[in-house]
VMD Tcl script that draws the C-alpha trace (Angstrom):
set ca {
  {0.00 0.00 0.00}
  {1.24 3.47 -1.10}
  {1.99 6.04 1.62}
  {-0.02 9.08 1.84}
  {1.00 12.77 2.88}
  {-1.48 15.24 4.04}
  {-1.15 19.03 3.87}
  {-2.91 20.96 6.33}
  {-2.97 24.11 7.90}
  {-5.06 27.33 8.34}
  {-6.21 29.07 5.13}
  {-3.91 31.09 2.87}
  {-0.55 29.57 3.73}
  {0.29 27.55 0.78}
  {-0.73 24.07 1.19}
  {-2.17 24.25 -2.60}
  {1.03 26.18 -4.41}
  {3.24 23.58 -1.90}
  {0.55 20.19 -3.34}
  {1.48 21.46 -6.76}
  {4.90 21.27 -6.15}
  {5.48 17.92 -4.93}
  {3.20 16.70 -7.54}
  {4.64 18.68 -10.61}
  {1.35 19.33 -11.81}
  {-0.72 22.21 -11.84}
  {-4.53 20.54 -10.03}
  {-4.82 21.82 -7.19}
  {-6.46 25.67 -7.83}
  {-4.38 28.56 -6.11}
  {-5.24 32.08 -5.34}
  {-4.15 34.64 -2.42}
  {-8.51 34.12 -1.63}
  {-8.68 32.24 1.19}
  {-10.73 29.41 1.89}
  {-10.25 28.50 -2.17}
  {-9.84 24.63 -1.71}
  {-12.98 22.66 0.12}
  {-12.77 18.91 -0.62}
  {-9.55 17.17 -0.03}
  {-7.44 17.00 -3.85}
  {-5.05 13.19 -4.59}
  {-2.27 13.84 -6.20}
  {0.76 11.77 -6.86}
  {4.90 12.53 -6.10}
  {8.06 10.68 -5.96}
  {11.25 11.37 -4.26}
  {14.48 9.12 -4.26}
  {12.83 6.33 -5.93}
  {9.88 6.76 -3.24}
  {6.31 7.41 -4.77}
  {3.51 8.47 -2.31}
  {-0.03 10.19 -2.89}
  {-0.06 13.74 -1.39}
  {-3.45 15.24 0.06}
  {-4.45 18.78 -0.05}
  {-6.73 19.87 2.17}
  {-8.96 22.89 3.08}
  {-7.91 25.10 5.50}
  {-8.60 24.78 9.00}
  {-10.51 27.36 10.51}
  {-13.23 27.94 13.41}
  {-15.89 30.46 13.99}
  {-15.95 32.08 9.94}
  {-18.33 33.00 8.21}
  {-17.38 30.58 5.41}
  {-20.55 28.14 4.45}
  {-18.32 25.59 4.49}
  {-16.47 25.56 7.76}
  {-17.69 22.17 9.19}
  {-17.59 20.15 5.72}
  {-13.98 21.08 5.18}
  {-12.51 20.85 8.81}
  {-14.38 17.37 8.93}
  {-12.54 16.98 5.72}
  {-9.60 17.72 6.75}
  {-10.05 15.60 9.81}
  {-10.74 12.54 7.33}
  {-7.32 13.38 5.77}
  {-5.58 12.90 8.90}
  {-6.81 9.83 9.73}
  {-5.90 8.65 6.14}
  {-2.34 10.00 6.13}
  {0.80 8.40 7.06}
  {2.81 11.33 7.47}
  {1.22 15.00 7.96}
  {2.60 18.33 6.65}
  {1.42 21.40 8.75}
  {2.02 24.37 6.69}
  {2.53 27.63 8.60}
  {3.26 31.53 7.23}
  {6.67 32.73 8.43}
  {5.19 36.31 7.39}
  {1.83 35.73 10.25}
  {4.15 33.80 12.66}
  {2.13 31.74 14.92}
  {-1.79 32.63 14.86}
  {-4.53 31.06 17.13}
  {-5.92 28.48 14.30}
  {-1.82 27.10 14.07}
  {-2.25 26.38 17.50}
  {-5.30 24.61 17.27}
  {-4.07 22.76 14.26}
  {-0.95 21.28 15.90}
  {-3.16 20.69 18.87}
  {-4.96 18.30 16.75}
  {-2.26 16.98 15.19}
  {-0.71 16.13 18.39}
  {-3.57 14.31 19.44}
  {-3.98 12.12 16.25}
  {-0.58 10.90 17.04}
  {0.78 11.25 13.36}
  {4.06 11.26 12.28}
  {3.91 15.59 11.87}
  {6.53 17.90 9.90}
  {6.32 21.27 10.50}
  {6.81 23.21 6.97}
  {7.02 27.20 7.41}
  {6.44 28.32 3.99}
  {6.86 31.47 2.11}
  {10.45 31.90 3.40}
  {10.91 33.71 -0.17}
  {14.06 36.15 1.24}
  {16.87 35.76 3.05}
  {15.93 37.73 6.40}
  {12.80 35.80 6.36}
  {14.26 32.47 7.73}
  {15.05 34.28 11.29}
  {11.06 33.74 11.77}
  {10.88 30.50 11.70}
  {12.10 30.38 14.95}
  {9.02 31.34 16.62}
  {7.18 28.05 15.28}
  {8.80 26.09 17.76}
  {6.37 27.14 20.63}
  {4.13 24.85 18.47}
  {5.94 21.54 19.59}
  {5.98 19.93 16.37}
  {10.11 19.90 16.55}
  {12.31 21.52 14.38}
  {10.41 23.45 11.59}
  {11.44 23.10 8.17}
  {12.11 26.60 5.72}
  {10.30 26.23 2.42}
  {9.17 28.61 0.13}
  {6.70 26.43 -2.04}
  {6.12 29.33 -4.56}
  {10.24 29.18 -5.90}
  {10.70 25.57 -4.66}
  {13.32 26.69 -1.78}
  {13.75 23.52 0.64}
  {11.64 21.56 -0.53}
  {14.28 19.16 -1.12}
  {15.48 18.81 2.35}
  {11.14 18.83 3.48}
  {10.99 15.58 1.30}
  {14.05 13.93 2.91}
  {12.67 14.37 6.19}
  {9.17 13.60 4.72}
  {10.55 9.81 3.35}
  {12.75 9.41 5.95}
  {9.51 8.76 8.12}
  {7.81 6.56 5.58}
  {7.27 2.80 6.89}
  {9.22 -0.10 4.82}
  {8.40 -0.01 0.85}
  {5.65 -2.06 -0.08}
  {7.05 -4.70 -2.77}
  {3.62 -5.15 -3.96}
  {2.43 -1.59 -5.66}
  {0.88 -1.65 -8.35}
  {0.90 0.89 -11.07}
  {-1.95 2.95 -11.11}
  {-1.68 4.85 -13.96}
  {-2.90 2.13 -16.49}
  {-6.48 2.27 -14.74}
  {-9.36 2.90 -16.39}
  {-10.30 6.89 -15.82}
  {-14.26 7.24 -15.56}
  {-15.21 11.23 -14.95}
  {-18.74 12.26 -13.49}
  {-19.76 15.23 -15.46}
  {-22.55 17.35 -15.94}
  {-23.92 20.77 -14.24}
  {-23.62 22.40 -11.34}
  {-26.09 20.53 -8.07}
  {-26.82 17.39 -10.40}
  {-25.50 14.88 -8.28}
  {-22.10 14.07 -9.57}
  {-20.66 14.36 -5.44}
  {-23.15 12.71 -3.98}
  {-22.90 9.62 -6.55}
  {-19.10 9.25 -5.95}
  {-19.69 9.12 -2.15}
  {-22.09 6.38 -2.96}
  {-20.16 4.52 -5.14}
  {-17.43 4.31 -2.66}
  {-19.69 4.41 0.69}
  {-18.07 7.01 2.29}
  {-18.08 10.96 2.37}
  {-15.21 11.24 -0.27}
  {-16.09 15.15 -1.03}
  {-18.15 17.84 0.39}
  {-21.89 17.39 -0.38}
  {-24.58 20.71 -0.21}
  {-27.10 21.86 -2.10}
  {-25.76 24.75 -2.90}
  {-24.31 24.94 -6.74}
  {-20.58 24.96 -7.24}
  {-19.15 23.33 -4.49}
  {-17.17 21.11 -5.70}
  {-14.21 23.34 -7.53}
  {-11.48 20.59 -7.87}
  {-11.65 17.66 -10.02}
  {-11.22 14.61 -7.23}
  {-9.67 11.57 -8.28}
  {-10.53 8.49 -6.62}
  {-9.62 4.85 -6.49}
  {-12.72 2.23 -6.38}
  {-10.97 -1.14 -5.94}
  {-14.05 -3.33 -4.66}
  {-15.89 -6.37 -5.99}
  {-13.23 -7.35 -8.66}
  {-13.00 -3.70 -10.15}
  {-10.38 -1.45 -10.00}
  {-10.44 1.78 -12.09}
  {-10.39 5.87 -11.00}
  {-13.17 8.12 -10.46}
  {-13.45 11.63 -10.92}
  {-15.87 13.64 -9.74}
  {-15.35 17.41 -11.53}
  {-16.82 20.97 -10.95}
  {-20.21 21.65 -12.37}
  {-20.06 23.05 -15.94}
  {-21.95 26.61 -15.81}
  {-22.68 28.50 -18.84}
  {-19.90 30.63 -20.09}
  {-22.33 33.82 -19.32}
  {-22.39 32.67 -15.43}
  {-18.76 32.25 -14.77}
  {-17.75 35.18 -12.71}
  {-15.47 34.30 -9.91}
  {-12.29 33.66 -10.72}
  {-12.57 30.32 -8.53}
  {-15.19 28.92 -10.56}
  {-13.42 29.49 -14.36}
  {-10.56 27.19 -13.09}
  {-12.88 24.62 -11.41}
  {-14.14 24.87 -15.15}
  {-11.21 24.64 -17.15}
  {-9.91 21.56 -14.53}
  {-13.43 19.65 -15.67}
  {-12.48 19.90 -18.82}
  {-9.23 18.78 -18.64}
  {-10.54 15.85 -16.42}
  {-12.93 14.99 -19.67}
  {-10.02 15.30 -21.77}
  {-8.15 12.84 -19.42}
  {-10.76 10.38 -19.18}
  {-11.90 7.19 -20.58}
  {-15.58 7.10 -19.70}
  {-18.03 10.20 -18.94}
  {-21.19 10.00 -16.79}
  {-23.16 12.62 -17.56}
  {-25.58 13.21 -14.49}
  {-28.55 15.02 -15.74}
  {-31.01 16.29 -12.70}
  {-34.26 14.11 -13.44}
  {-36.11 16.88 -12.01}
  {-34.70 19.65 -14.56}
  {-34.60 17.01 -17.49}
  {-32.02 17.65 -20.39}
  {-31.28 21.21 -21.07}
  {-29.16 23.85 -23.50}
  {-26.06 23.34 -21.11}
  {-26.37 19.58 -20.69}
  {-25.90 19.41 -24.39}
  {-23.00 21.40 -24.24}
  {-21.36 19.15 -22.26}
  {-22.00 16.07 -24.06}
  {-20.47 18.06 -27.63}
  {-17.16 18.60 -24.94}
  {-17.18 14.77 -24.29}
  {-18.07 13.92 -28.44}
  {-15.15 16.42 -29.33}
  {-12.97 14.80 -27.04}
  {-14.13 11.09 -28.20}
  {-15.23 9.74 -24.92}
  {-16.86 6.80 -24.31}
  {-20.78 8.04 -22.88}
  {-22.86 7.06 -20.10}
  {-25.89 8.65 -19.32}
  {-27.15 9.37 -15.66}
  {-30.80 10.51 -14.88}
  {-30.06 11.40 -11.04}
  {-32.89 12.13 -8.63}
  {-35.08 9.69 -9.62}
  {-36.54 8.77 -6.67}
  {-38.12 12.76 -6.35}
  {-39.87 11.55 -9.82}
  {-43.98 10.55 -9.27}
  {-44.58 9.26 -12.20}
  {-42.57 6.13 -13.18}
  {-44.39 3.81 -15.72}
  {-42.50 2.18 -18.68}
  {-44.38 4.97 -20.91}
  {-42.52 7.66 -18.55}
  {-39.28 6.19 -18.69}
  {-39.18 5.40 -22.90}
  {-40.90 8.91 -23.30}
  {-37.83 10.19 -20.92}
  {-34.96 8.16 -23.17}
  {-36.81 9.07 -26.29}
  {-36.56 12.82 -25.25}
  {-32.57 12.27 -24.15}
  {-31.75 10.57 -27.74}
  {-33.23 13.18 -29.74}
  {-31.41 16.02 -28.17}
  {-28.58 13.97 -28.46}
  {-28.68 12.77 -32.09}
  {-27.32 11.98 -34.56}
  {-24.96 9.56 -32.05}
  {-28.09 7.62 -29.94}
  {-26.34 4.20 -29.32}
  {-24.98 4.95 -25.55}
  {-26.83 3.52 -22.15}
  {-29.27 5.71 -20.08}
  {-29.43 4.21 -16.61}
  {-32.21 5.96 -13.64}
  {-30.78 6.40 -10.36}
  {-30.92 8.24 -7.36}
  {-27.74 8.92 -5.07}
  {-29.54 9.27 -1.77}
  {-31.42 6.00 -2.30}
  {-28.54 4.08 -3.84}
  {-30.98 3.02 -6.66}
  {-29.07 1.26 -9.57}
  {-25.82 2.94 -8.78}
  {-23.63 0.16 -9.31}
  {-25.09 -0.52 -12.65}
  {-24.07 2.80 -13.71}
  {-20.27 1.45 -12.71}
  {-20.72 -2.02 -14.21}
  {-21.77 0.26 -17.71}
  {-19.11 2.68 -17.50}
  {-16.69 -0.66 -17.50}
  {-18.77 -2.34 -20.51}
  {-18.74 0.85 -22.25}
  {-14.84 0.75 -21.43}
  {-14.42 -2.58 -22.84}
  {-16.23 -1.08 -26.06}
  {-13.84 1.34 -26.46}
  {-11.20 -1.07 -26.56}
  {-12.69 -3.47 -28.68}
  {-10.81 -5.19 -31.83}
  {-12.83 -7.06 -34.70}
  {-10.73 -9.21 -36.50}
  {-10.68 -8.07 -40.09}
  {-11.82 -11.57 -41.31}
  {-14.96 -10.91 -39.39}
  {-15.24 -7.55 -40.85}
  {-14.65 -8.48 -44.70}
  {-17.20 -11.81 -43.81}
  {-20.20 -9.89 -43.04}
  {-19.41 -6.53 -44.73}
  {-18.41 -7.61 -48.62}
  {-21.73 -9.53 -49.13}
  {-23.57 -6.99 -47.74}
  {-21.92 -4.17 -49.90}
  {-22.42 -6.11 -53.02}
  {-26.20 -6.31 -52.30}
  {-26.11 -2.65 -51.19}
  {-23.29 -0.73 -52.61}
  {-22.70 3.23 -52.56}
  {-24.58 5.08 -55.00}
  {-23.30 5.57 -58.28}
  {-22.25 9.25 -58.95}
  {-22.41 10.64 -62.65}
  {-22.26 7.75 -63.59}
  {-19.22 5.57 -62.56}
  {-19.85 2.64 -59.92}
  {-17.93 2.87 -56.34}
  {-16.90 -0.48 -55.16}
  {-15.50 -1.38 -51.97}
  {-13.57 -4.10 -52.38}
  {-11.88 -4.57 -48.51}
  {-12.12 -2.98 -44.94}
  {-10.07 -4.02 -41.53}
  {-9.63 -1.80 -37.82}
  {-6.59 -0.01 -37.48}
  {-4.92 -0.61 -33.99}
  {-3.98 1.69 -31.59}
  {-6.65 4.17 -31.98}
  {-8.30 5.82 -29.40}
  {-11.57 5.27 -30.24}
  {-12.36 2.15 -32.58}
  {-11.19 3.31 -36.29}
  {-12.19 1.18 -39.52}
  {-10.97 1.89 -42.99}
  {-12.86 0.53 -46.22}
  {-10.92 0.82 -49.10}
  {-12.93 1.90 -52.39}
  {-11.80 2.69 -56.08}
  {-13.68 6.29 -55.79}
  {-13.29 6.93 -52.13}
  {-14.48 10.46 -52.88}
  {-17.83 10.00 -53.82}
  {-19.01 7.85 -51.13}
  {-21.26 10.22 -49.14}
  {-22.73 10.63 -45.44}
  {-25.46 8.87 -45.81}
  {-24.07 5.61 -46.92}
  {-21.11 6.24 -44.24}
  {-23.94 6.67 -42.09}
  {-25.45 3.18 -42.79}
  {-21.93 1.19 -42.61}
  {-21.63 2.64 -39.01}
  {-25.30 1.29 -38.34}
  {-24.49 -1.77 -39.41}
  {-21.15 -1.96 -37.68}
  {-23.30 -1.16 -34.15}
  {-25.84 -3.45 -35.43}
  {-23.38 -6.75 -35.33}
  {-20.78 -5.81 -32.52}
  {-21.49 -4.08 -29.49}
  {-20.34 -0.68 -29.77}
  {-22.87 1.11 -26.60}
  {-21.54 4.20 -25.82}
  {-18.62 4.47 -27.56}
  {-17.79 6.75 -30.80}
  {-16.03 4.83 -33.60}
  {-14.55 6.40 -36.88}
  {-15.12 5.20 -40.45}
  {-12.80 6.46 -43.02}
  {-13.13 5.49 -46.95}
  {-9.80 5.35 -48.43}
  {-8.37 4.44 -51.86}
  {-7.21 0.87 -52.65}
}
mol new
graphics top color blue
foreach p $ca { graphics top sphere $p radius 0.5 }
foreach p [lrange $ca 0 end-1] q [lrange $ca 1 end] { graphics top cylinder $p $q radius 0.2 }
display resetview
């Protein structure tokens, strides 16, 4: 089992800037607004051969005015208890506050293996603060300045230096399938991952926008093994006004572009709308495999078969031309059919990955061709005389090769791909048909 370093600390001291850091990547959102980060944000590092998942966390605060103040110190609490090693992350520049005190109270209770990291040490003269940090009784505190990267090095000696032996039996994540819950803002896509995984993985309210990261998470139950990600809500572009909430954006994106499989969660109550669409064109841009998740069904009265085909029917024609992807009816707080919504995402996985051996192809494709072939155009006959899959495509990619590739229209393109969906099982995943020259 991996070792896992949590960040905490008050708000607006760096844990974010210092998560980025170790992890050399740019998730975790940073601005000098406090209170920016709510639900605790996975990332991965390595140092001297060591890898370990880092945690950031919300800051720690008590008596705000922040909505959020008992989601995200309960979160942070969580973190804690999940972490091998914790970093508290002070400001040399506020020396020791009230909330730092309460903070390394806590730690010192959890019994943790603790590293004090005073952070924004960014000039010489600075360092002489750090001094002061002591009265925390954490031991000796460490200088960093996470923004330029000064001391880090010597903070992740110290921070593998207290890791317990090396596990032997790691595996390598990164080869997991990625599956990311998208949609709009207050549709569910939080309260499903907690569900999936039966625990309270990220903050949960009903007010829009509160998730702002995009949270990975590992489900390894029941024979599966794969990564969630639960992203931001997707506002219109016209409703984007904190500065917050374009990055939470931009990182949901960049989660769909990561991704293997998206579930779009789509609030049964609302049905589909202008931005829902939107979302799906990001996900058929991108060429992502597609579930679809009506959410809130139990709050539905009406439920008869007529409902639910009259519902689907609705979904696929604001969704057309591309209508061959599952629609599954659940409801987060009830648990209702959640874990067929994971056993699809994995089927519509497999689809993605699918290969058709090209005898099977040419076997049930000439004949039919010959009986059906292209339209002529002015004249001259098109014949398609061979097709195969190419490999290593990201989504599943057939050629046919023709004598007059160029006058083989949409339509008949159209009714190869029909036919393709008709005998293999391509649900929820795009495939590509090209018509080449022989």
């Amino acid at each position: 089992m991996a070792n896992i370093v949590a960040i905490v600390g008050r708000p607006n001291v760096g844990k974010s800037t210092l998560f980025n850091r170790l992890t050399g990547t740019r998730r975790a959102i940073v601005m000098n607004t406090a209170g920016t980060t709510r639900d605790r944000q996975y990332g991965k590092a390595e140092w001297c051969g060591r890898e370990f998942s880092v945690i950031d966390t919300g800051g720690w605060v008590v008596n705000s005015d922040d909505t959020f103040e008992s989601e995200i110190n309960r979160q942070v609490d969580l973190a804690i208890r999940e972490a091998d090693v914790v970093l508290l992350v002070v400001d040399v520049n506020q020396g020791v506050t009230e909330f730092d005190t309460e903070v390394a109270h806590l730690l010192r209770q959890a019994k943790k293996p603790t590293i004090l990291a005073v952070n924004k040490v960014d000039t010489f003269e600075n360092q002489y603060g750090a001094a002061e940090f002591y009265k925390l009784g954490l031991g000796e505190p460490f200088i960093v300045s996470a923004e330029n990267g000064l001391g880090t090095g010597d903070l992740l000696d110290e921070v593998v230096s207290r890791f317990r032996k090396e596990d032997d039996s790691d595996e390598d994540l990164e080869d997991l399938p990625r599956f990311a819950i998208v949609g709009r803002p207050n549709a569910g896509k939080s309260s499903i991952l907690n569900a999936f995984i039966g625990e309270e993985r990220t903050i949960v309210t009903d007010i829009p926008g509160t998730t702002r990261d995009s949270i990975y998470t590992r489900y390894n139950k029941f024979g599966k093994d794969f990564y969630l990600v639960d992203t931001a809500g997707i506002r219109k572009k016209a409703k984007v006004t904190e500065d917050q909430e374009y990055y939470s954006v931009v990182r949901s994106i960049r989660a769909i572009e990561n991704s293997d499989v998206c579930i779009l969660m789509i609030d049964a109550t609302r049905g589909i709308e202008a931005q829902d669409l939107n979302i799906y064109s990001l996900i058929q841009k991108n060429k992502k495999g597609l579930v679809v998740c009506i959410n809130k069904w139990d709050l539905i009265e009406s439920k008869t078969n007529q409902d639910i085909k009259a519902y689907e029917s609705a979904i696929r024609e604001r969704i057309a031309p591309f209508t061959d992807f599952p629609i599954i009816f659940t409801s987060a707080l009830t648990k209702q059919r959640i874990f067929k919504v994971v056993e699809t995402a994995i089927h519509v996985y497999e689809n993605k990955n699918k290969k058709v051996p090209t005898a099977q192809l040419n076997e049930k494709f000439l004949p039919l061709i010959e009986n059906y072939p292209p339209p002529a155009w002015k004249g001259k006959y098109i014949k398609i005389k061979y097709c195969t899959q190419l490999p290593n495509t990201q989504i599943p990619t057939f050629v046919f090769f023709a004598n007059l590739p160029q006058y083989v229209k949409e339509p008949y393109r159209r009714f190869l791909e029909n036919k393709l969906r008709e005998w293999w099982d391509f649900t929820g995943t795009p495939v590509q048909l090209f018509i080449r020259a022989k």
